[in-house]
Biopython code that builds the backbone (N, CA, C, O; Angstrom):
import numpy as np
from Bio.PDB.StructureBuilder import StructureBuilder

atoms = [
    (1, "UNK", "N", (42.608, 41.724, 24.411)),
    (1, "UNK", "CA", (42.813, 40.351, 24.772)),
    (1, "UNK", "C", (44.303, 40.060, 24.699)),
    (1, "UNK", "O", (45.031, 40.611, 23.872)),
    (2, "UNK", "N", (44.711, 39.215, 25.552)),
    (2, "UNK", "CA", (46.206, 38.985, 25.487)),
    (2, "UNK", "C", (46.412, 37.391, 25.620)),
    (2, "UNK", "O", (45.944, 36.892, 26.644)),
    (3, "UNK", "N", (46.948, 36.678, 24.861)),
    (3, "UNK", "CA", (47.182, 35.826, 24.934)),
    (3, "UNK", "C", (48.308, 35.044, 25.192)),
    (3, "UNK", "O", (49.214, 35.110, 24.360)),
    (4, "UNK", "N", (48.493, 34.114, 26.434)),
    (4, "UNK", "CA", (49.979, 33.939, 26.727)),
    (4, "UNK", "C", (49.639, 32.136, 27.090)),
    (4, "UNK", "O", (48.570, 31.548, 27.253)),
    (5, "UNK", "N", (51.045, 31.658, 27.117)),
    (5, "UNK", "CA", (51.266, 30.503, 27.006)),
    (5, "UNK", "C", (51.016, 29.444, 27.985)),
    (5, "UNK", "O", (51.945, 28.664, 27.776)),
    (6, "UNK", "N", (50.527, 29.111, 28.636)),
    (6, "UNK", "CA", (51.073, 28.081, 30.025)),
    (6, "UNK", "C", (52.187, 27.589, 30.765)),
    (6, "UNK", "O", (52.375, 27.114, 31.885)),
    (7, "UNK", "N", (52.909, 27.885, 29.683)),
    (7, "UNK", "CA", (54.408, 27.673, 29.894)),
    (7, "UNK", "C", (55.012, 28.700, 30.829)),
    (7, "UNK", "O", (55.812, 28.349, 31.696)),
    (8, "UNK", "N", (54.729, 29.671, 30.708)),
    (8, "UNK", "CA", (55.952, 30.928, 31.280)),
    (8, "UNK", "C", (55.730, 30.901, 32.678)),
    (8, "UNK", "O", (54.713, 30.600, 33.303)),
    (9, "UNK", "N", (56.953, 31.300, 33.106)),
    (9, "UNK", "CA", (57.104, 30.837, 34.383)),
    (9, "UNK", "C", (56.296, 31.864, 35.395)),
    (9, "UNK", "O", (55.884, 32.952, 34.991)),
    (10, "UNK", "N", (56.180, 31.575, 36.252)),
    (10, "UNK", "CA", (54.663, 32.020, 37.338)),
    (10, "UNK", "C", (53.816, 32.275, 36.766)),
    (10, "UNK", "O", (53.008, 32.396, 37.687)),
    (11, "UNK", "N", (53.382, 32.439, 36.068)),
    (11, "UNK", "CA", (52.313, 32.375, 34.787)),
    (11, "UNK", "C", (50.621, 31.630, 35.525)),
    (11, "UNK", "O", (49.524, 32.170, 35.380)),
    (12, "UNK", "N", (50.802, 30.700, 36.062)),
    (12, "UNK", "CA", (50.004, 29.611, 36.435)),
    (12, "UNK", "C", (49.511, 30.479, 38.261)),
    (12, "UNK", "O", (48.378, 30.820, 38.603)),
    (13, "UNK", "N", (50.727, 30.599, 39.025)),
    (13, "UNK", "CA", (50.428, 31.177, 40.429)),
    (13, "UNK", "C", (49.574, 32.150, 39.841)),
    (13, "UNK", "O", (48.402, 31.977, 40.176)),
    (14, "UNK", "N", (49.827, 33.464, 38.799)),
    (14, "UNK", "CA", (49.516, 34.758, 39.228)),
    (14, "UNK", "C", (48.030, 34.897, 38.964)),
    (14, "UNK", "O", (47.325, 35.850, 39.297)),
    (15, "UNK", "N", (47.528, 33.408, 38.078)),
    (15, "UNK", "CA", (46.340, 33.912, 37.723)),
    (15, "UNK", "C", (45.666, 32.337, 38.468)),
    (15, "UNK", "O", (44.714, 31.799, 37.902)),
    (16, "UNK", "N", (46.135, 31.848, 39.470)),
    (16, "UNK", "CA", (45.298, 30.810, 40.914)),
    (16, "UNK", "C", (44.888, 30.204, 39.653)),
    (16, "UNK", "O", (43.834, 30.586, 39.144)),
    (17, "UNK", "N", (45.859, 28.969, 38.877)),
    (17, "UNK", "CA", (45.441, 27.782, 38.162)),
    (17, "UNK", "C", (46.655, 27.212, 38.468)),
    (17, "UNK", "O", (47.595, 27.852, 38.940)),
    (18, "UNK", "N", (46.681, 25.809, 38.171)),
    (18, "UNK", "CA", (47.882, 24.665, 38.558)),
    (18, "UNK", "C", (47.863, 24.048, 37.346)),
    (18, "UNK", "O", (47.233, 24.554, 36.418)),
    (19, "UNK", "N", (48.467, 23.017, 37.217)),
    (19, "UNK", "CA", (49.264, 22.644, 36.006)),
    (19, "UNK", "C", (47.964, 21.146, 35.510)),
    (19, "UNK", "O", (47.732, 20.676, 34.396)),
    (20, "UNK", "N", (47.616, 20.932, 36.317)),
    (20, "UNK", "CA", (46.652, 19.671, 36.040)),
    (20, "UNK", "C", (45.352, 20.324, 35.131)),
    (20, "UNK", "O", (44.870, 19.721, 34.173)),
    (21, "UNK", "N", (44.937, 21.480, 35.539)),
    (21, "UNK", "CA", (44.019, 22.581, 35.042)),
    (21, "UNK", "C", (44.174, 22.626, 33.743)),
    (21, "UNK", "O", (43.512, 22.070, 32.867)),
    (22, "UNK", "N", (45.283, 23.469, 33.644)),
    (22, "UNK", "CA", (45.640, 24.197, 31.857)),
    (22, "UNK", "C", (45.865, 22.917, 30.999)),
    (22, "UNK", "O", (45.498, 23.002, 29.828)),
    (23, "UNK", "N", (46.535, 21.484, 31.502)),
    (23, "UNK", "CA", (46.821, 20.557, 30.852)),
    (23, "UNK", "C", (45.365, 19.851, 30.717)),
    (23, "UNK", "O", (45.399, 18.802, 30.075)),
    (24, "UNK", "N", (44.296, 20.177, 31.130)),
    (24, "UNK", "CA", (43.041, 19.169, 30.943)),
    (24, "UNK", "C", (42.002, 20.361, 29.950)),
    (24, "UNK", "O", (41.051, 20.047, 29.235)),
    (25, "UNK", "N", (42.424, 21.445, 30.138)),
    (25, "UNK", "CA", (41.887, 22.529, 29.492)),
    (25, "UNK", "C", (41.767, 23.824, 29.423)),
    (25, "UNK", "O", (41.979, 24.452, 30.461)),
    (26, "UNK", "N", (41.346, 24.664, 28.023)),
    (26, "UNK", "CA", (41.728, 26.382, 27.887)),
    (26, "UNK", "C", (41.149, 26.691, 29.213)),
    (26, "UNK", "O", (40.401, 26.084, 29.979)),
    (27, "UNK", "N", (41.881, 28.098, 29.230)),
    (27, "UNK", "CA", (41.385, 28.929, 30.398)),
    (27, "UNK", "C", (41.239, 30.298, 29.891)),
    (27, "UNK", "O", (42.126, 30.736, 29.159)),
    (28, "UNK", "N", (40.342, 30.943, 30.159)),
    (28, "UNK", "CA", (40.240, 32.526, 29.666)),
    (28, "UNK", "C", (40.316, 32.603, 31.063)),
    (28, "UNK", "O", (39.884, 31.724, 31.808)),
    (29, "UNK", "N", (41.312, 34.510, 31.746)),
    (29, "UNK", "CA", (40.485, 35.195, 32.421)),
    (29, "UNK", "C", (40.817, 36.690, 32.490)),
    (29, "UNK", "O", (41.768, 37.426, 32.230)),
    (30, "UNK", "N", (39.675, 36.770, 32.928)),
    (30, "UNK", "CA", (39.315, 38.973, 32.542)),
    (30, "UNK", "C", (40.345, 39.522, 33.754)),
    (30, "UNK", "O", (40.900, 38.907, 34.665)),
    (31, "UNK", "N", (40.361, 40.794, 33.415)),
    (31, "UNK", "CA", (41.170, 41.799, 34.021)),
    (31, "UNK", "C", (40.600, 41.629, 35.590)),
    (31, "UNK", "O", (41.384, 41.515, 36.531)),
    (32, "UNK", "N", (39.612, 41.627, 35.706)),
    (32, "UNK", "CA", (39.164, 41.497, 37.354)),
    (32, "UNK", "C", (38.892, 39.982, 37.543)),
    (32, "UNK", "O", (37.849, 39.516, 38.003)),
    (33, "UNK", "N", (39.795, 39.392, 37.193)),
    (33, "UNK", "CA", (40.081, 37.680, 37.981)),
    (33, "UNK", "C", (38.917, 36.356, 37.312)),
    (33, "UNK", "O", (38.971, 35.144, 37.523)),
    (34, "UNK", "N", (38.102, 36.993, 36.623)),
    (34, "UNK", "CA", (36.906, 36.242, 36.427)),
    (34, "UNK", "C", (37.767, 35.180, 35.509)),
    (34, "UNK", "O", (38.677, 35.408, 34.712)),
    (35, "UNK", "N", (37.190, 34.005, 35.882)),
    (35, "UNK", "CA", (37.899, 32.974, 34.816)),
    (35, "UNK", "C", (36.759, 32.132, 34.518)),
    (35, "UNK", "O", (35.706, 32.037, 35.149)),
    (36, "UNK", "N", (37.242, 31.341, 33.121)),
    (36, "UNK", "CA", (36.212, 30.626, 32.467)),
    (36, "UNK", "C", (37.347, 29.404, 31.899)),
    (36, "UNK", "O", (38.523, 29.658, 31.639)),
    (37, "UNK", "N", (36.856, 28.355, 31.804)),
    (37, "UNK", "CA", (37.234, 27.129, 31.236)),
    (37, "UNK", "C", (36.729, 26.677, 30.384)),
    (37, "UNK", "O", (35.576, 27.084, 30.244)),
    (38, "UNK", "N", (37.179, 25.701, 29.413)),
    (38, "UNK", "CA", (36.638, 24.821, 28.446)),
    (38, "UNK", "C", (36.177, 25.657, 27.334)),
    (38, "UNK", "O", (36.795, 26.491, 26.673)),
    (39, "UNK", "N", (34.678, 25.166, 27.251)),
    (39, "UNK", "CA", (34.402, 25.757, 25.822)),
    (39, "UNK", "C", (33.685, 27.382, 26.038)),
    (39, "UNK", "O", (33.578, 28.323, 25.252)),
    (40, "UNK", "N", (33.216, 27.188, 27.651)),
    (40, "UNK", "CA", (33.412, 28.523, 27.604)),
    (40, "UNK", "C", (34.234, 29.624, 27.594)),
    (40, "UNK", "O", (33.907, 30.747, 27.210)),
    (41, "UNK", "N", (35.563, 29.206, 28.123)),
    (41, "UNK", "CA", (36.391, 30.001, 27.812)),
    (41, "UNK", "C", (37.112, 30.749, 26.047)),
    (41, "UNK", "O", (37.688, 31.715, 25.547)),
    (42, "UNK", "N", (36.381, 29.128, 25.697)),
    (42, "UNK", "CA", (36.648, 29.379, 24.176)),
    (42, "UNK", "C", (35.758, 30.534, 23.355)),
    (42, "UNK", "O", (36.094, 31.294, 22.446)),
    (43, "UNK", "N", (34.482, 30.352, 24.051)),
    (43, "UNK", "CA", (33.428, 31.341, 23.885)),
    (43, "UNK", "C", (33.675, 32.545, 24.294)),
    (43, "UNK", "O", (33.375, 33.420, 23.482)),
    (44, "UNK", "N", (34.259, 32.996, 25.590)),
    (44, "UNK", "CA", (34.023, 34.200, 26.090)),
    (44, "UNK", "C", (35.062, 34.776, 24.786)),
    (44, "UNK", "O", (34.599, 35.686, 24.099)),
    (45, "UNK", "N", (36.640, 34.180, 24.407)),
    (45, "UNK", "CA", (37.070, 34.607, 23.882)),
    (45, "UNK", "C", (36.762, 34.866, 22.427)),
    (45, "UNK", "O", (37.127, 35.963, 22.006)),
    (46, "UNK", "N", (36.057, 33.919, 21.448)),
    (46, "UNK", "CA", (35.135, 34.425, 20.648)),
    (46, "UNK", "C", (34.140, 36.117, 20.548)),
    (46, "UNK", "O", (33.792, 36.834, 19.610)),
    (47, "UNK", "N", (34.025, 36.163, 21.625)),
    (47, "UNK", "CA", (33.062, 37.403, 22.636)),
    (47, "UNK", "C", (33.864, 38.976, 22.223)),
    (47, "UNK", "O", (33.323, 40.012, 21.835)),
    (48, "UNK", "N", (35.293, 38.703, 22.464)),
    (48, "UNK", "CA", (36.102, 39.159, 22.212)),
    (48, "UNK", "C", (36.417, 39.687, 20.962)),
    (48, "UNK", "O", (37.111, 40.663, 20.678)),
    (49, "UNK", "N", (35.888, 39.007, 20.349)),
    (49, "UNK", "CA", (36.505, 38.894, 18.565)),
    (49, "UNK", "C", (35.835, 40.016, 18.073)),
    (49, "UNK", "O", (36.403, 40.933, 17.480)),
    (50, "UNK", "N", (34.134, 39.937, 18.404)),
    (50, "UNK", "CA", (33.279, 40.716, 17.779)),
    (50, "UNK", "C", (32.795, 40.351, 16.385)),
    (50, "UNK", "O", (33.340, 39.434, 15.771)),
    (51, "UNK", "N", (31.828, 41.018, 15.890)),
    (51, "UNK", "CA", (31.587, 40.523, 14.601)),
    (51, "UNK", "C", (30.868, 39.213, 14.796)),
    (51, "UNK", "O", (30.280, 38.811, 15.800)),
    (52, "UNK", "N", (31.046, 38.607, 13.577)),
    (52, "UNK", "CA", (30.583, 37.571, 13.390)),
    (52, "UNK", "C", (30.619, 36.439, 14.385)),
    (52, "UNK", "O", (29.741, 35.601, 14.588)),
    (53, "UNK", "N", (32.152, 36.604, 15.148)),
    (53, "UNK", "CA", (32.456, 35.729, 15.998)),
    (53, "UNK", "C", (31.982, 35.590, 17.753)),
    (53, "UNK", "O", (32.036, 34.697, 18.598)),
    (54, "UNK", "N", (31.544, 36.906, 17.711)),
    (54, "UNK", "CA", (30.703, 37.475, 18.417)),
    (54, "UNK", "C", (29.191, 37.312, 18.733)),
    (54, "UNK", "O", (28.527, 37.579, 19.735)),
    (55, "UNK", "N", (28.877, 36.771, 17.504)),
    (55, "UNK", "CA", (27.107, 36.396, 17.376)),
    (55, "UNK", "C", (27.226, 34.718, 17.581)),
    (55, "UNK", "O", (26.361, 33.991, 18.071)),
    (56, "UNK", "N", (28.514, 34.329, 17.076)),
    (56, "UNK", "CA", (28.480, 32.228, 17.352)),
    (56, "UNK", "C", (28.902, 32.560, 18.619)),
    (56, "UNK", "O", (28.242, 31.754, 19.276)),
    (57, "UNK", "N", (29.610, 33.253, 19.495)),
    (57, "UNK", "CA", (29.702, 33.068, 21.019)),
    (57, "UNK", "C", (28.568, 33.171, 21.647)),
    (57, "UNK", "O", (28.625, 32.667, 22.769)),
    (58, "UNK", "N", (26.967, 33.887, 21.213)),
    (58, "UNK", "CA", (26.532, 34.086, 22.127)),
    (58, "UNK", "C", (25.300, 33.035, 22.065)),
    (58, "UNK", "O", (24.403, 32.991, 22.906)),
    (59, "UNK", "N", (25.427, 32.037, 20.712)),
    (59, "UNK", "CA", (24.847, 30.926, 21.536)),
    (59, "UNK", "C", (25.261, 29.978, 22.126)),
    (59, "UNK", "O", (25.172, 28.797, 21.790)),
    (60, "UNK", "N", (25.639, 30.323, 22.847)),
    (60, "UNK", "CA", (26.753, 29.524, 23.696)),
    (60, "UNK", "C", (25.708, 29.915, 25.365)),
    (60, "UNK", "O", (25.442, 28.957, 26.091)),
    (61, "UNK", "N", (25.295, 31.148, 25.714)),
    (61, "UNK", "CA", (24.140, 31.507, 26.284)),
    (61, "UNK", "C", (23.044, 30.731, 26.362)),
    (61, "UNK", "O", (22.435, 30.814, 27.429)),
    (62, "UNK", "N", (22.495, 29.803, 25.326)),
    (62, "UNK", "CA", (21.150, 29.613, 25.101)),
    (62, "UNK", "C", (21.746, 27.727, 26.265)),
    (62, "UNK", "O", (22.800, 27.114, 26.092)),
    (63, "UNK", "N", (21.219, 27.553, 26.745)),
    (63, "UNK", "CA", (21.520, 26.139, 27.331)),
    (63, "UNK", "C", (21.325, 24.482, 27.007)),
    (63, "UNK", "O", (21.619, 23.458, 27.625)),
    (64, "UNK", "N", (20.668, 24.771, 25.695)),
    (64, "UNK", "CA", (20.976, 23.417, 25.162)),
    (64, "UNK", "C", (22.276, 23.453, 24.433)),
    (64, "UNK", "O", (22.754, 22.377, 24.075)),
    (65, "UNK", "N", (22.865, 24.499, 24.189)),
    (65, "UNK", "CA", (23.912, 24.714, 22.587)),
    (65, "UNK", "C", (25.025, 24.668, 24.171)),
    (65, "UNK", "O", (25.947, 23.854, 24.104)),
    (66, "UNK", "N", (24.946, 25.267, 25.119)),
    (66, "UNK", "CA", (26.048, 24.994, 25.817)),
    (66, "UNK", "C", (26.238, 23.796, 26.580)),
    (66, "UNK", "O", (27.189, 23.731, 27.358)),
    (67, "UNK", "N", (25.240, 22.604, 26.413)),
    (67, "UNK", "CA", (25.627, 21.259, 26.995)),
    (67, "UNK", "C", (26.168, 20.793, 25.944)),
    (67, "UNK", "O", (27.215, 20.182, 26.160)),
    (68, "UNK", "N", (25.794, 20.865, 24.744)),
    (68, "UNK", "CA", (26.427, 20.499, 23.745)),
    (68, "UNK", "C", (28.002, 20.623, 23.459)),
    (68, "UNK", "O", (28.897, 19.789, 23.326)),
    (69, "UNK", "N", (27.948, 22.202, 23.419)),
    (69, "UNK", "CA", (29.422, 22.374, 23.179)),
    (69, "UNK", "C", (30.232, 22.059, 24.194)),
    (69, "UNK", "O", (31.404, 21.869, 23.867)),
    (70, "UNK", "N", (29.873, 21.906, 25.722)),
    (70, "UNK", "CA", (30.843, 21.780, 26.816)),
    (70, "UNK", "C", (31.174, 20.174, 26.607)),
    (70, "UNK", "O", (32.272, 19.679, 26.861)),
    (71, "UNK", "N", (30.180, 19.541, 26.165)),
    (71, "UNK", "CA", (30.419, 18.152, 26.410)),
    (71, "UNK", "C", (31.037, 17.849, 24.930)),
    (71, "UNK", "O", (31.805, 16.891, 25.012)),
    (72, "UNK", "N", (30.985, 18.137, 24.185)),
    (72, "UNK", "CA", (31.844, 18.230, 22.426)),
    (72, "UNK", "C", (32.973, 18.614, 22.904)),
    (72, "UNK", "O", (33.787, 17.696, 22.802)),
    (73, "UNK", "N", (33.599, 19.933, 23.583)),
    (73, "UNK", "CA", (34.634, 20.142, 24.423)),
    (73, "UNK", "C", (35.475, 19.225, 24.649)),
    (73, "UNK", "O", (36.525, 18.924, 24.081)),
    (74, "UNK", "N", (34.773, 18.672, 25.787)),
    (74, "UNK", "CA", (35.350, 17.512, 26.956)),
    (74, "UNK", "C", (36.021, 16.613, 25.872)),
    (74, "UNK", "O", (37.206, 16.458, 25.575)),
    (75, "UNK", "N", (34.687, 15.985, 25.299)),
    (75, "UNK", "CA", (36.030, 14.490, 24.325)),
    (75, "UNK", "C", (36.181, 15.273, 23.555)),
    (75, "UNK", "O", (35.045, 15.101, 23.113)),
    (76, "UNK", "N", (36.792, 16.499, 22.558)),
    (76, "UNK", "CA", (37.292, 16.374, 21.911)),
    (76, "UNK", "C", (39.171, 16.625, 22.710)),
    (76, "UNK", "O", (40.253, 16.422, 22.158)),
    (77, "UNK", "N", (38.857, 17.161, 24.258)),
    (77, "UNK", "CA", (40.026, 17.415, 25.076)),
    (77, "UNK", "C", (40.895, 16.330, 25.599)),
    (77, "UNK", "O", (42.063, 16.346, 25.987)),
    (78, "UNK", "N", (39.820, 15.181, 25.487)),
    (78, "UNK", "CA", (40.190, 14.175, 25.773)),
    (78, "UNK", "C", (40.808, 12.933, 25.100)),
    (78, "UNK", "O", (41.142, 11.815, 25.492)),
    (79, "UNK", "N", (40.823, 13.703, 23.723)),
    (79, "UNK", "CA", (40.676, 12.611, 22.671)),
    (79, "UNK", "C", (42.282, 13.187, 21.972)),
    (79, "UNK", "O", (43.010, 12.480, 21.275)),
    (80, "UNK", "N", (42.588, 14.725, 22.401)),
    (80, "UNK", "CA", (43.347, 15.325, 21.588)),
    (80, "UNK", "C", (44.744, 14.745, 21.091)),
    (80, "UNK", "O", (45.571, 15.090, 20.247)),
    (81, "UNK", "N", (44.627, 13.731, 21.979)),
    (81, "UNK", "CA", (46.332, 12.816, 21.028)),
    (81, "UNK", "C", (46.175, 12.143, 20.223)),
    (81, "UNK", "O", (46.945, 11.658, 19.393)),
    (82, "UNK", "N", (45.116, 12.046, 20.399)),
    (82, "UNK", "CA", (44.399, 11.115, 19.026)),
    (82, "UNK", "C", (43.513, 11.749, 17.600)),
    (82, "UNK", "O", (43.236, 11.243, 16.513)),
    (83, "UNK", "N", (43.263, 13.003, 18.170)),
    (83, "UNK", "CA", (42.676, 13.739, 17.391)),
    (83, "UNK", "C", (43.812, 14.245, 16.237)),
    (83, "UNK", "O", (43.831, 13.957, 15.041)),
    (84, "UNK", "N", (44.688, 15.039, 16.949)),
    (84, "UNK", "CA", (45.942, 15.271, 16.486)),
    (84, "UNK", "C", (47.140, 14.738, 15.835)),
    (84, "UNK", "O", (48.160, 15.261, 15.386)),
    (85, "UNK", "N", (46.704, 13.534, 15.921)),
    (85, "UNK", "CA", (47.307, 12.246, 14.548)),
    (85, "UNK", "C", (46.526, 12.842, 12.878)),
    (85, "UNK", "O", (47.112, 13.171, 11.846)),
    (86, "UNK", "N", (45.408, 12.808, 13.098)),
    (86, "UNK", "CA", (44.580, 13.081, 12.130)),
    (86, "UNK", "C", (44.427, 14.510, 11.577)),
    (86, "UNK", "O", (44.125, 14.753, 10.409)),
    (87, "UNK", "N", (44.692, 15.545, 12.643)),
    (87, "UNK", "CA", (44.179, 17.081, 12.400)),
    (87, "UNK", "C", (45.370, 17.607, 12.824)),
    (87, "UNK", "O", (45.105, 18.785, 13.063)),
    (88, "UNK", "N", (46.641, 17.399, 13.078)),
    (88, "UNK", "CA", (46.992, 17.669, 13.259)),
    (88, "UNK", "C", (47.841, 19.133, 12.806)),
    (88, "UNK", "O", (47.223, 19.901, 12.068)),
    (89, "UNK", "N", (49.144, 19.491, 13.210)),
    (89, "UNK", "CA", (50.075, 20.773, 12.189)),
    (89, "UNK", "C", (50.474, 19.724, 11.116)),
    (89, "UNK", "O", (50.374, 18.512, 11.309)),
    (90, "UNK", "N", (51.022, 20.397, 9.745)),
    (90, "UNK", "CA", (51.598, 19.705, 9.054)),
    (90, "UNK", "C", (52.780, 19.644, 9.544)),
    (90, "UNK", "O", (53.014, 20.319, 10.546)),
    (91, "UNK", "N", (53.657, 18.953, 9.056)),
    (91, "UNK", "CA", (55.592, 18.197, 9.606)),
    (91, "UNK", "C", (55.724, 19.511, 9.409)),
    (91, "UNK", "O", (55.224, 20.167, 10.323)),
    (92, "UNK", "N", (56.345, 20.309, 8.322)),
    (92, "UNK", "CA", (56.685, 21.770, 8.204)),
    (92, "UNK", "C", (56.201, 22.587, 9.332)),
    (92, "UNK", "O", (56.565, 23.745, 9.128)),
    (93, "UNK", "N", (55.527, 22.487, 10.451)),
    (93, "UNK", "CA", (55.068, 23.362, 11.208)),
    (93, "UNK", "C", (55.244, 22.995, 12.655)),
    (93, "UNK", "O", (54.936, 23.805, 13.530)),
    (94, "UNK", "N", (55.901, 21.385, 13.046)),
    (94, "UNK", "CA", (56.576, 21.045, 14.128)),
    (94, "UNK", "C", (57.577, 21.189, 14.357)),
    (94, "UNK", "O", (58.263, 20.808, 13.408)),
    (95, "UNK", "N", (58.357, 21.688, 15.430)),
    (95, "UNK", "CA", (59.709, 21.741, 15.758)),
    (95, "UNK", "C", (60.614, 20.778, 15.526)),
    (95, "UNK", "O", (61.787, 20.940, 15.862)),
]
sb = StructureBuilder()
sb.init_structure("model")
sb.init_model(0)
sb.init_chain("A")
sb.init_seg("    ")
for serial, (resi, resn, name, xyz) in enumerate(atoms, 1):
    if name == "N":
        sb.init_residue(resn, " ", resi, " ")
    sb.init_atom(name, np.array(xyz, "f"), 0.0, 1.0, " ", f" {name:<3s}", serial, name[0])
structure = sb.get_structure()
């Protein structure tokens, strides 16, 4: 798994996402182009982990646990400036 920023430059062209995308939400995608968003993307990458983290990704499969989490997702994506008052990094950990 490789994980890279949104930021870097062509970054966004090489893997066919735009800036409205990554700013509304995660994106996973696999070596052969497959991409996933939201909480699934959060999942597939869980998937990744293996182990333990591996067995909470895969109810993510079952389809009540994934309306749940996609829509838990959404507002918590939506909420995140506000969330992030509260949960945020500590001061020591902002630029």
């Amino acid at each position: 798994m490789l994980v890279l920023p949104n930021q870097m430059p062509n970054l966004l062209d090489q893997y066919g996402l735009v800036r409205e995308q990554v700013d509304r939400e995660v994106w996973a995608v696999a070596p052969d182009g497959t991409r996933w968003s939201g909480a699934a993307a959060i999942n597939r990458t869980l998937l990744e982990l293996e182990g333990i983290w591996a067995r909470l990704a895969a109810i993510y499969r079952l389809a009540p646990f994934r309306w749940i989490e996609d829509r838990a997702y959404r507002w918590i994506a939506a909420h995140r400036s506000w969330l992030s008052r509260w949960f945020g990094a500590p001061p020591e950990w902002k630029e």
